[in-house]
C-alpha positions as CSV (number, residue, x, y, z in Angstrom):
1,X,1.6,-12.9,8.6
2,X,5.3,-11.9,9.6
3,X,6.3,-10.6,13.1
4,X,6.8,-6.7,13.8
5,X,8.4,-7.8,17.9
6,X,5.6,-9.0,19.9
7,X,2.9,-8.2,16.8
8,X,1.9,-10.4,14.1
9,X,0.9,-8.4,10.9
10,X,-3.0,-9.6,9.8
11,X,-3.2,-6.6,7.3
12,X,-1.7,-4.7,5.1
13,X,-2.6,-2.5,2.0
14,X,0.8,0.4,1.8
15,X,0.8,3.0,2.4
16,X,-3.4,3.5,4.1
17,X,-3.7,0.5,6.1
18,X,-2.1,-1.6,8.7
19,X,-3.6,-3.8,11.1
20,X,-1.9,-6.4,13.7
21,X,-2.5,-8.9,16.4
22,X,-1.3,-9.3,19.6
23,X,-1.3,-12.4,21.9
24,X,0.4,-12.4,25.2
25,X,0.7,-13.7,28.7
26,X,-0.9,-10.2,29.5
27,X,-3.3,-8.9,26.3
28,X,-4.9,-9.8,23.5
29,X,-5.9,-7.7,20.8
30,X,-5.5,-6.7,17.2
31,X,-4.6,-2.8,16.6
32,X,-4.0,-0.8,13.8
33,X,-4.0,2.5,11.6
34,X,-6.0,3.7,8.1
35,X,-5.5,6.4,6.6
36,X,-8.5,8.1,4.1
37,X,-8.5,10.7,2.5
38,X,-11.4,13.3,3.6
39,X,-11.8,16.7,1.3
40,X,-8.6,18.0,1.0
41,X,-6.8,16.0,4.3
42,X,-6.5,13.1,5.4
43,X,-8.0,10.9,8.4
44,X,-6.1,9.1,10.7
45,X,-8.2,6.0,12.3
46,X,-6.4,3.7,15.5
47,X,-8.2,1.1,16.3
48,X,-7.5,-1.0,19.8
49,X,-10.1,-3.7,19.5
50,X,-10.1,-6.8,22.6
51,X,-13.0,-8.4,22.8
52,X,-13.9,-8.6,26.1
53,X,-11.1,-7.8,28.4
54,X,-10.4,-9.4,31.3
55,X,-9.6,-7.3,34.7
56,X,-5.6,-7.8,34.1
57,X,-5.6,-6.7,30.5
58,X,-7.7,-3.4,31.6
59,X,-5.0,-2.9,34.0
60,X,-2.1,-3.6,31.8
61,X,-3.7,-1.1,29.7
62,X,-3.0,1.6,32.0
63,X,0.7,1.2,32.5
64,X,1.0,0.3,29.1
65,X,-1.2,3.3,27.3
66,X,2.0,5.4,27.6
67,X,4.7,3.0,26.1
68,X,2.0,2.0,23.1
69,X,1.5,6.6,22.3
70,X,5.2,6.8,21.8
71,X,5.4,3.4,19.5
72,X,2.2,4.7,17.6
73,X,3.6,7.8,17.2
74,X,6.6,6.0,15.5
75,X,4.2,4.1,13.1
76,X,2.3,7.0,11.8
77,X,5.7,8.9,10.9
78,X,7.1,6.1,9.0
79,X,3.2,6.2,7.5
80,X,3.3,9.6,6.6
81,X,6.7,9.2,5.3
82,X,5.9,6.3,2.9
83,X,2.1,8.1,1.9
84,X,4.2,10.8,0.8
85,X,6.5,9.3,-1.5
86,X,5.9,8.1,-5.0
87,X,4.7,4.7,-5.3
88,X,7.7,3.4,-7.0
89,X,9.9,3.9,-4.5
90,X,7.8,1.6,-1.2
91,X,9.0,-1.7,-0.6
């Protein structure tokens, strides 16, 4: 898959599903959002899977949690924005 900064892209199906991977000096993990739709909205899933974490990657976690809200927050708008608009015009 291509690189989005330190993530490699493992999945995507536009505009409900993107999935990534991350391998670093200080975590490992693949991460990533799916949208369905449920009645008359739709469900937002995040996923952080590591598979079992090592003492320094629970740590990182904590000082990193913060940084990784504001960057998913960034994610989901762009989501939103390209769920919303007619299929012909996502690239």
């Amino acid at each position: 898959g291509s690189l989005l900064g330190p993530f490699k892209i493992i999945e995507i199906e536009r505009p409900t599903r993107y999935f990534f991977e991350l391998e670093s000096l200080f975590f490992n993990c693949q991460t990533g959002y799916s949208l369905r739709p449920k009645e008359k909205n739709t469900l937002l899933s995040f996923d952080v899977i590591a598979r079992n974490p090592r003492v320094g990657e629970k740590i990182w976690w904590i000082f990193v949690k913060p940084i990784h809200s504001i960057l998913a927050s960034a994610v989901l708008r762009n989501t939103k924005r390209a769920s919303e608009q007619p299929e012909e015009q996502i690239s």
